[in-house]
C-alpha positions as CSV (number, residue, x, y, z in Angstrom):
1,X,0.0,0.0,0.0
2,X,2.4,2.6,0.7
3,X,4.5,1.5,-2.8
4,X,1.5,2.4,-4.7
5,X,1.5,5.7,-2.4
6,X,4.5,6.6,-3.4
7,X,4.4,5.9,-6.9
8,X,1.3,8.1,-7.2
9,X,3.1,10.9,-5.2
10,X,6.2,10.5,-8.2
11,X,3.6,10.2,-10.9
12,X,1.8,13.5,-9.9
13,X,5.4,15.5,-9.2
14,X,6.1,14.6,-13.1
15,X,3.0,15.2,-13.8
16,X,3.6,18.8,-12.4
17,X,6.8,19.0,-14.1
18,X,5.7,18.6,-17.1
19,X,3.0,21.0,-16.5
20,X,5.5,23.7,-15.4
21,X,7.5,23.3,-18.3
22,X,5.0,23.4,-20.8
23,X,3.9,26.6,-19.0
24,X,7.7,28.3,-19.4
25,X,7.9,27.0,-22.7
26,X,4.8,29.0,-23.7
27,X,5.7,32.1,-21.5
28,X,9.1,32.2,-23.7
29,X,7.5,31.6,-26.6
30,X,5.3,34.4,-26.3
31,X,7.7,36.6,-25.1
32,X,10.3,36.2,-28.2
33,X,8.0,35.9,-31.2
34,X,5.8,32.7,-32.6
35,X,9.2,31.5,-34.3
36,X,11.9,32.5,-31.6
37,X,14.9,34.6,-31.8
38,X,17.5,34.5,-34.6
39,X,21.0,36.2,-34.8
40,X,22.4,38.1,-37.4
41,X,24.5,35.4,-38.6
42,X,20.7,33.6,-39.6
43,X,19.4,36.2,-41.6
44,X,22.1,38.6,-43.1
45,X,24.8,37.3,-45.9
46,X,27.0,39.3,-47.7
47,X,27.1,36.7,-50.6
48,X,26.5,38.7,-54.5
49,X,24.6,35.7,-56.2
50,X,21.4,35.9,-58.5
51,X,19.9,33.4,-56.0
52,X,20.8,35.4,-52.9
53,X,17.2,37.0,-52.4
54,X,15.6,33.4,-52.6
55,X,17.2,31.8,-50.1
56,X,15.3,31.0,-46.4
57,X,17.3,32.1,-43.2
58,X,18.9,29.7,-41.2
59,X,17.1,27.6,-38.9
60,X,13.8,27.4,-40.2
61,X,11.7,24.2,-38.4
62,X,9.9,21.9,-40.7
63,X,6.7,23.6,-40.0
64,X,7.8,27.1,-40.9
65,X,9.9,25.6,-44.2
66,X,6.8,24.6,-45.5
67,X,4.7,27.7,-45.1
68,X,7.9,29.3,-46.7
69,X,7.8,26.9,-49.8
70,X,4.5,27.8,-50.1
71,X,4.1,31.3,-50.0
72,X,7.2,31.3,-52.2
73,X,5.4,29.0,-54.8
74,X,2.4,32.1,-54.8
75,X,5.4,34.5,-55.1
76,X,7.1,32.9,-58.2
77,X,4.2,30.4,-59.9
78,X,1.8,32.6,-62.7
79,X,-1.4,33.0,-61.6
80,X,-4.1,32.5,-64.3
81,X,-7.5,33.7,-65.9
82,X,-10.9,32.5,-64.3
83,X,-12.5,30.1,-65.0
84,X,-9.6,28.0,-64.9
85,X,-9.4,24.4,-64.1
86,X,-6.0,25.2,-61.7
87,X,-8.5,26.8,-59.1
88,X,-5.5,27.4,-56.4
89,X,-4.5,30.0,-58.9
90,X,-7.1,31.5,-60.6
91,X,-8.5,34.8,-60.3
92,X,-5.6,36.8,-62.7
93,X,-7.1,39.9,-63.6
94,X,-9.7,41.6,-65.0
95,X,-7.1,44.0,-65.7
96,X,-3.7,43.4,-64.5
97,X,-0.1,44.3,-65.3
98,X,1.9,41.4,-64.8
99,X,0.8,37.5,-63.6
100,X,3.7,36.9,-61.0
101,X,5.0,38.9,-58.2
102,X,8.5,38.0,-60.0
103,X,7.7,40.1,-63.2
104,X,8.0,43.0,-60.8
105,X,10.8,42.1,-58.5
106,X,13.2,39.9,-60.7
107,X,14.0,36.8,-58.0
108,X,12.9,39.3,-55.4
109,X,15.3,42.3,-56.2
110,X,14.7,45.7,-57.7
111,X,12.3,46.1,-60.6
112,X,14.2,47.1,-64.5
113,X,13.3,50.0,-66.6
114,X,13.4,48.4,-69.9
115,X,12.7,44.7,-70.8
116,X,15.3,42.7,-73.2
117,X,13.0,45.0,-76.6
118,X,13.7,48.2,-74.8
119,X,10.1,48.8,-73.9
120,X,9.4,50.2,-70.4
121,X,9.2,46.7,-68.4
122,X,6.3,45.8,-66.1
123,X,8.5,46.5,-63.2
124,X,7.5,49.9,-64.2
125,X,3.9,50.9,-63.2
126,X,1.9,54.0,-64.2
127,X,-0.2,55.6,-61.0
128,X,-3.0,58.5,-61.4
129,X,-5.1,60.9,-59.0
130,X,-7.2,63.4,-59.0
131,X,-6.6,67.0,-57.5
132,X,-9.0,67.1,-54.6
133,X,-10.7,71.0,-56.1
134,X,-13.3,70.3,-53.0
135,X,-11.5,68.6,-50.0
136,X,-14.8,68.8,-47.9
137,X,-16.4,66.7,-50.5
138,X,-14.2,64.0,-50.6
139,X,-13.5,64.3,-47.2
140,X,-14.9,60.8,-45.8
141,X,-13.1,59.3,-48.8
142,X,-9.8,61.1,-48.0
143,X,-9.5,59.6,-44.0
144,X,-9.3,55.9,-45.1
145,X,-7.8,57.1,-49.1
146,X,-4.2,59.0,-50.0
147,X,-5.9,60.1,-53.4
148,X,-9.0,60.2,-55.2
149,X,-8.8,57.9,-58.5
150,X,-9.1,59.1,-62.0
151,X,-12.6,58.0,-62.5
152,X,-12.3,55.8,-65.5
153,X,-9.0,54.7,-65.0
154,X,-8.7,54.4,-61.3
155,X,-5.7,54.2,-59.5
156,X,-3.3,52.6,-61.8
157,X,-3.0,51.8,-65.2
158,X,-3.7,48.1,-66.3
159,X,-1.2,47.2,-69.7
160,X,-3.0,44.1,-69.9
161,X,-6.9,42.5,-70.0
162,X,-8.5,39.4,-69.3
163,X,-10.8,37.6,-71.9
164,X,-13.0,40.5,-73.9
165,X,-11.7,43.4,-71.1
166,X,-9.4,46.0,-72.9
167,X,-6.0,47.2,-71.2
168,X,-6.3,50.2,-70.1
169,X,-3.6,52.0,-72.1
170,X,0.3,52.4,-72.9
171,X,2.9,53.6,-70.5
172,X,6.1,55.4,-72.1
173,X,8.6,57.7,-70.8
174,X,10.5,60.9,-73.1
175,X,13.6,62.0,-71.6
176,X,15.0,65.2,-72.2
177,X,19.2,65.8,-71.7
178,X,19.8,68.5,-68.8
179,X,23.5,68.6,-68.4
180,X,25.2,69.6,-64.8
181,X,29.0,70.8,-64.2
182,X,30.7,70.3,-61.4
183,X,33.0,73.2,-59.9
184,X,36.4,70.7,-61.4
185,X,34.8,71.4,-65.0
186,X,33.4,67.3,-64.7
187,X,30.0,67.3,-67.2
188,X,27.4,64.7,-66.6
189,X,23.8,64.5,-68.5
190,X,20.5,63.7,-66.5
191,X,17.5,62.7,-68.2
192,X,14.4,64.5,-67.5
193,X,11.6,62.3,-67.5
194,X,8.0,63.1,-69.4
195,X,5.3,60.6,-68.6
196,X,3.1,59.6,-71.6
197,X,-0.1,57.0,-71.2
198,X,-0.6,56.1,-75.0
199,X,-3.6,53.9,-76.6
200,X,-6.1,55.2,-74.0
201,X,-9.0,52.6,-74.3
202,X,-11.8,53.7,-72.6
203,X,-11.4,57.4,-73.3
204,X,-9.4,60.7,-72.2
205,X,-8.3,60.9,-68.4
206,X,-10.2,63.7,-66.5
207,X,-8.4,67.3,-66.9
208,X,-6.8,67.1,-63.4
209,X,-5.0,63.9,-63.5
210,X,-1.8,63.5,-62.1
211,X,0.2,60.5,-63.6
212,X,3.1,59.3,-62.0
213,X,5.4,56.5,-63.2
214,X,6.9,54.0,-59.9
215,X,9.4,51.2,-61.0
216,X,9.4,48.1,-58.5
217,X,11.7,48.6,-55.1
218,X,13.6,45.6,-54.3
219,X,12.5,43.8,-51.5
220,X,15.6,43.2,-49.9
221,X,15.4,43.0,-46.3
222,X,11.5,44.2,-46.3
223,X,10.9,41.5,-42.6
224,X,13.8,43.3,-41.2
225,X,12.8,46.9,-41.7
226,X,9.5,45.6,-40.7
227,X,10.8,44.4,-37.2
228,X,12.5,47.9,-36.7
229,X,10.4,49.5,-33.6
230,X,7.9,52.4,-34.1
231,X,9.7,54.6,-31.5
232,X,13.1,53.9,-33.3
233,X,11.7,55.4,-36.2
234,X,10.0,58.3,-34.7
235,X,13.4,59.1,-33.1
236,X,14.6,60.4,-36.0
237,X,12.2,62.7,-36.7
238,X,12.4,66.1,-36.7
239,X,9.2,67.7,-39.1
240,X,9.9,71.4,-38.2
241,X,13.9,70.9,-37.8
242,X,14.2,71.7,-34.5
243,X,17.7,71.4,-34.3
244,X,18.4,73.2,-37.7
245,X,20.5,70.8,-39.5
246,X,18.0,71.1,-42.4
247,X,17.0,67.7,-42.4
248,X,13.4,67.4,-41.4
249,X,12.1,64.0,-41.2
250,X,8.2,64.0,-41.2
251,X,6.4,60.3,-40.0
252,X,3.5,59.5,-42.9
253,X,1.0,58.3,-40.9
254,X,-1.5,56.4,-42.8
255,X,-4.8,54.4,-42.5
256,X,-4.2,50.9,-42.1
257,X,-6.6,48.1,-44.3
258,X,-6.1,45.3,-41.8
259,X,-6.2,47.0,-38.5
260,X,-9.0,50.1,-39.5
261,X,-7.1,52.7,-37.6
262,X,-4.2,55.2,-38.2
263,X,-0.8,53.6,-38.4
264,X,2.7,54.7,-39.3
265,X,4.1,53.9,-42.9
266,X,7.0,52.6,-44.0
267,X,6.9,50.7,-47.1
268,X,6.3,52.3,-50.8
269,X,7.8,55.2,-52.1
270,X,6.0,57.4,-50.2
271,X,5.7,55.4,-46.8
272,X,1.6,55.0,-47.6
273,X,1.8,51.0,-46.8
274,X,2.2,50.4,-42.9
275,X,3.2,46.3,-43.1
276,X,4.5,43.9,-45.4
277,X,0.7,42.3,-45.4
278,X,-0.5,45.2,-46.4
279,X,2.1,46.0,-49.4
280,X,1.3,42.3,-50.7
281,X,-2.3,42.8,-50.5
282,X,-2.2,46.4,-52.3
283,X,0.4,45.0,-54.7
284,X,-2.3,41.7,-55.4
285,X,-5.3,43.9,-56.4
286,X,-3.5,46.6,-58.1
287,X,-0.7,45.1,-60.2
288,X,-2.3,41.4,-60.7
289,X,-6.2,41.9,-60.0
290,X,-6.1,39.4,-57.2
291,X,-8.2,40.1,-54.1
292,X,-7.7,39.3,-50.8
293,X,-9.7,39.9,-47.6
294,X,-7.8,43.2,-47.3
295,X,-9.0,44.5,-50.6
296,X,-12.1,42.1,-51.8
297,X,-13.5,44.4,-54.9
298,X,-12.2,43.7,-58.0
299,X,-10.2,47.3,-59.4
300,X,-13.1,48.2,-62.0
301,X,-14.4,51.5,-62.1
302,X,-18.2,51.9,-62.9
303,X,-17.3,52.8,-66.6
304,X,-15.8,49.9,-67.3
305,X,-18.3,46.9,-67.9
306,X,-16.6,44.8,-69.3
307,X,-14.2,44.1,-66.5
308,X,-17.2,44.7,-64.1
309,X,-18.9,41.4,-66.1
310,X,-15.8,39.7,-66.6
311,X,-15.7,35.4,-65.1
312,X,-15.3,35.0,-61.7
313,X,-13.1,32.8,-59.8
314,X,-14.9,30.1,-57.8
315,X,-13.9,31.7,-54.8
316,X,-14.8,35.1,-53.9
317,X,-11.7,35.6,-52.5
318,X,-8.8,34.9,-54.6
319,X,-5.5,34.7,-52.0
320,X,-7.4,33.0,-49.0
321,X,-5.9,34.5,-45.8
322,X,-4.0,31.6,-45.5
323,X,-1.8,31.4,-48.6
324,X,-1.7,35.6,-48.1
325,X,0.8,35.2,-44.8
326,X,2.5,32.4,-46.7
327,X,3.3,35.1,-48.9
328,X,4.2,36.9,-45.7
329,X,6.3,34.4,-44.2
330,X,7.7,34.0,-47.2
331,X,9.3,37.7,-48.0
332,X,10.1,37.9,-44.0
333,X,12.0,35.2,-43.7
334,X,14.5,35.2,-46.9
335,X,18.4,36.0,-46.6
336,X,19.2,39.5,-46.3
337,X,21.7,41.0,-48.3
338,X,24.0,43.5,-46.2
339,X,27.8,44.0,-48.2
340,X,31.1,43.4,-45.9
341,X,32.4,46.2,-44.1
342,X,35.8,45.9,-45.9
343,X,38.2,48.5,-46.3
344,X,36.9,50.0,-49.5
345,X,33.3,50.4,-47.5
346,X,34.7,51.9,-44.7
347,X,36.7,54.7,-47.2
348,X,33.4,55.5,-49.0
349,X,31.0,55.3,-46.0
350,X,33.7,58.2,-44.6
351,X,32.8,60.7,-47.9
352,X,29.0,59.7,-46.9
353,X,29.4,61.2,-43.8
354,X,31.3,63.7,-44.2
355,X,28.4,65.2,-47.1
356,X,25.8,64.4,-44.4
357,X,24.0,61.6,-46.5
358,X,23.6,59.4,-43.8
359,X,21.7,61.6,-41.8
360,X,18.7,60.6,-44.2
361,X,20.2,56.8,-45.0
362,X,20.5,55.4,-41.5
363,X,23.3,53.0,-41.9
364,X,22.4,51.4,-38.3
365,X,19.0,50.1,-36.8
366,X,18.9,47.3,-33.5
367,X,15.5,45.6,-34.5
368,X,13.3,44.3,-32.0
369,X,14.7,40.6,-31.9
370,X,18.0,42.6,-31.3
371,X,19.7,42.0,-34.6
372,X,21.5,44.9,-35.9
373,X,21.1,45.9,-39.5
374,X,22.7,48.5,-41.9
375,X,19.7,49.1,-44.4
376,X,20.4,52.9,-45.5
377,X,17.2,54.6,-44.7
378,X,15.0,56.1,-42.0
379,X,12.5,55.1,-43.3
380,X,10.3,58.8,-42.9
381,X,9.4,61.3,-45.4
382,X,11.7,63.9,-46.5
383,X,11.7,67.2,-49.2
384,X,13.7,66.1,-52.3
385,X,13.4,69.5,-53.8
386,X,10.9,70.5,-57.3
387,X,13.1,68.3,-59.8
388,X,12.2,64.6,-58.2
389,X,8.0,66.8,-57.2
390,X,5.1,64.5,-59.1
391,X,2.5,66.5,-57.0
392,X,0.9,63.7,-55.7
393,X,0.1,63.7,-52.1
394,X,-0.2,60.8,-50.5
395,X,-1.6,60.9,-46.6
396,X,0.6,63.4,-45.0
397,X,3.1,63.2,-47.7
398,X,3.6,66.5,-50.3
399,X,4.0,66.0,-53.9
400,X,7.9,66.9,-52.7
401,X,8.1,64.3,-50.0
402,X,9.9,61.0,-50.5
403,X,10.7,58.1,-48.1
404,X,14.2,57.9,-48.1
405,X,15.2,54.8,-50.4
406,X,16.8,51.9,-48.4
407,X,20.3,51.4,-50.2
408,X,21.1,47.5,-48.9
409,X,20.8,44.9,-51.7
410,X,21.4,47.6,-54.8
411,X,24.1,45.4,-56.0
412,X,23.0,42.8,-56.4
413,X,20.6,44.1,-59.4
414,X,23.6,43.9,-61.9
415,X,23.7,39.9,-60.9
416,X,20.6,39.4,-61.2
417,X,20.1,41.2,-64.7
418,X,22.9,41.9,-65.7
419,X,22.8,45.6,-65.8
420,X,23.1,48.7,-63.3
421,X,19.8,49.5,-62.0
422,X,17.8,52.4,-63.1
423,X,17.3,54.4,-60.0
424,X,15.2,57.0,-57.9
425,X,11.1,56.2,-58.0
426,X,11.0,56.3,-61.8
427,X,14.1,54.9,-62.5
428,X,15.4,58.2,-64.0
429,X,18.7,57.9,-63.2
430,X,21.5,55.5,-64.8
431,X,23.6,55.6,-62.4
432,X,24.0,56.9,-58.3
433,X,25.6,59.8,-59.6
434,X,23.0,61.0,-61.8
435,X,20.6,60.0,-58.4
436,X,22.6,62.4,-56.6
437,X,22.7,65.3,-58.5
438,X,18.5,64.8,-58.9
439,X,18.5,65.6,-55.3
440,X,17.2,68.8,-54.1
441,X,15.5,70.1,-50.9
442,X,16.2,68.9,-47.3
443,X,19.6,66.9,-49.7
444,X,20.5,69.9,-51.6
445,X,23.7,70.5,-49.3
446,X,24.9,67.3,-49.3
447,X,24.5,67.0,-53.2
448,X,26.3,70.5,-53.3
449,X,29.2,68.7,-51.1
450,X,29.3,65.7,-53.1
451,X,30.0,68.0,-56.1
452,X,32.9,69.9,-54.3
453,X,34.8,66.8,-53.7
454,X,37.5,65.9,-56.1
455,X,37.4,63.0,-58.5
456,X,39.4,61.1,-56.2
457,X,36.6,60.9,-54.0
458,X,33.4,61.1,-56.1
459,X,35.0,57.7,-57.5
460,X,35.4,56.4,-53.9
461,X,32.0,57.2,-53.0
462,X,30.7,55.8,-55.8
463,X,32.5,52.5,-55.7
464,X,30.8,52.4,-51.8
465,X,27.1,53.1,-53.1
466,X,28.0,50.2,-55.8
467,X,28.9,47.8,-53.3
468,X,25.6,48.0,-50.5
């Protein structure tokens, strides 16, 4: 009798054990993230490959490799026109610009200006507004909206149509030859872009359209700058330039699809996205006609019927919420490209300092699972000056504001395509020193320094930007 006693007594202290540790266990894992903590050494590489974007971090359980094959086979595999007999991936369209994520971001790097027949590429995406005349009006519209669509045309232009539905129209680009000297008697050309929508098909845009052209950002690093704290951000603003540096950082704070409330942005070229949800879901419905339970109405305007009538899918929903955060957990959780800090950086990352770049083009963040990063940016909204202007506001960003352009994973655009990458928003520039001399505004100093330097250390500059 007392044997069984005491084997009860061990049984229920295991018993309790167990319970305890199970208890910890979940106490931990709530406190560091559903998938734990990883270190730097997990989730940064400073390998120059083609293949470098596609890669998972380190450490991945079998669970979470899965979810990332998946959402990496949404990413990558062409989605297709409804009715289809492929129902995981129907939906494409009515209108749409390209049928894979990877048309845009090139295995998941920066989009290209021109395809292999030197037309614009579909990295390169036409956007319109309209001019609020009555802001009371559109008021309502304005809280949740950064713009008021062009009201046949919507938001974006479509280059492509499903089944009897037109495209929308033709994007080009003129450029027109501005040449700048430098004080040494150096000459270099920028190209001045003209925006031209060609083959309108369902008749003239309204009078006060704005049309803005936005090439594809790569999406280097997007989990990491998405783990970067709000009140690490907000740090570094400094709207009314309190300290007079001239550098005045402004937060866009935007209305947020998923969470119905005002949120800080930090994705797109204006900050208007909050989350990297949120940019796949806008980038689903607007570039490939997919909906999700973010945005569940197709992007037809009333004038067009024919996309209004168009087949359905045979859901109503065509990324289910599941397969969207595969897509999630699939762009969080890739290798992220961050160069060496060699000798030749630390030269050129000297001359960046010393022209004050890097007071826009934070070159260190901690995020909140403590790994430090170097991804060039603040991430806020700053005044590039009249030249870059496409007076578009967007939230509480001016035609003139721009979120500062994360610089990490640039090179590797030339091994993946196998050419320098176009850069700025519209891909204006060939090269960073035609970006740099675009800049104006809040960067007109620093470009001013940048052209005092000698050649000696233009080049050395240069051969930094080339290498993040």
């Amino acid at each position: 009798m007392m044997l069984q006693i005491q084997k009860k007594q061990k049984f229920k202290l295991v018993i309790s054990s167990i319970n305890l540790f199970i208890k910890k266990s979940l106490i931990a894992i709530i406190a560091i993230g559903l998938f734990g903590v990883y270190s730097s050494a997990d989730l940064l590489t400073s390998k120059q490959k083609k293949d470098t974007l596609l890669h998972p971090i380190d450490n991945l359980t079998n669970e979470e490799y899965d979810k990332f094959i998946l959402g990496k086979s949404f990413f990558r595999i062409p989605w297709v026109v409804a009715p289809s007999a492929t129902t995981a991936r129907d939906g494409l369209g009515p209108l749409f610009n390209a049928n894979t994520c990877m048309s845009c971001h090139p295995s998941n790097g920066r989009g290209t200006l021109y395809n292999k027949n030197m037309q614009l590429s579909r990295s390169i995406i036409a956007k319109l507004s309209i001019k609020a005349e009555n802001k009371k009006e559109h008021l309502d519209f304005l809280i949740k909206n950064p713009l008021i669509p062009e009201p046949t045309y919507g938001v974006q232009i479509a280059i492509n149509g499903t089944h009897n539905v037109k495209y929308e129209a033709k994007p080009e680009i003129k450029f027109e030859e501005i040449k700048i000297q430098f004080p040494d008697g150096e000459v270099d050309t920028l190209l001045k872009p003209t925006y031209i929508l060609k083959d309108l098909q369902y008749g003239e845009l309204d009078k006060n359209t704005i049309i803005t052209f936005r090439i594809a950002p790569s999406l280097n690093g997007i989990g990491l700058l998405d783990d970067i704290s709000e009140n690490d951000i907000l740090a570094n603003a400094d709207e009314f330039d309190k300290n007079n540096d001239g550098i005045s950082g402004k937060a866009n704070w935007v209305y947020s699809p998923i969470n119905h409330k005002k949120e800080l942005g930090r994705f797109s070229w204006k900050a208007n996205i909050t989350n990297v949800k949120h940019q796949i879901a806008d980038a689903a419905i607007n570039d490939m006609g997919l909906t999700t339970s973010i945005f569940p109405n197709e992007a037809c305007t009333k004038q067009q019927t024919a996309c209004l009538n168009a087949p359905k899918a045979r859901h109503n929903i065509d990324i289910p919420d599941f397969r969207l955060e595969a897509i999630e957990f699939y762009l969080k959780n890739r290798k992220t490209f961050s160069t060496k800090k060699d000798k030749i950086y630390k030269q050129g990352f000297n001359l960046f300092k010393q022209i004050a770049c890097v007071k826009c083009h934070i070159d260190s963040f901690t995020t909140k699972q403590g790994v430090k990063i170097s991804p060039f940016t603040d991430l806020l909204l700053h005044d590039m000056g009249e030249g870059l202007a496409d007076g578009r506001s967007e939230f509480k960003a001016t035609g003139r504001e721009w979120r500062t352009a994360p610089l990490w994973g640039i090179s590797l655009h030339k091994k993946i395509n196998k050419k320098n990458p176009r850069l700025l928003h519209d891909g204006r520039a060939r090269n960073f020193q035609e970006a740099i001399l675009w800049h104006g505004g809040e960067a007109k100093a620093s470009k001013e320094a940048y052209m005092h330097l000698n050649k000696k250390e233009r080049t050395t500059l240069l051969e930094f930007l080339e290498r993040l």
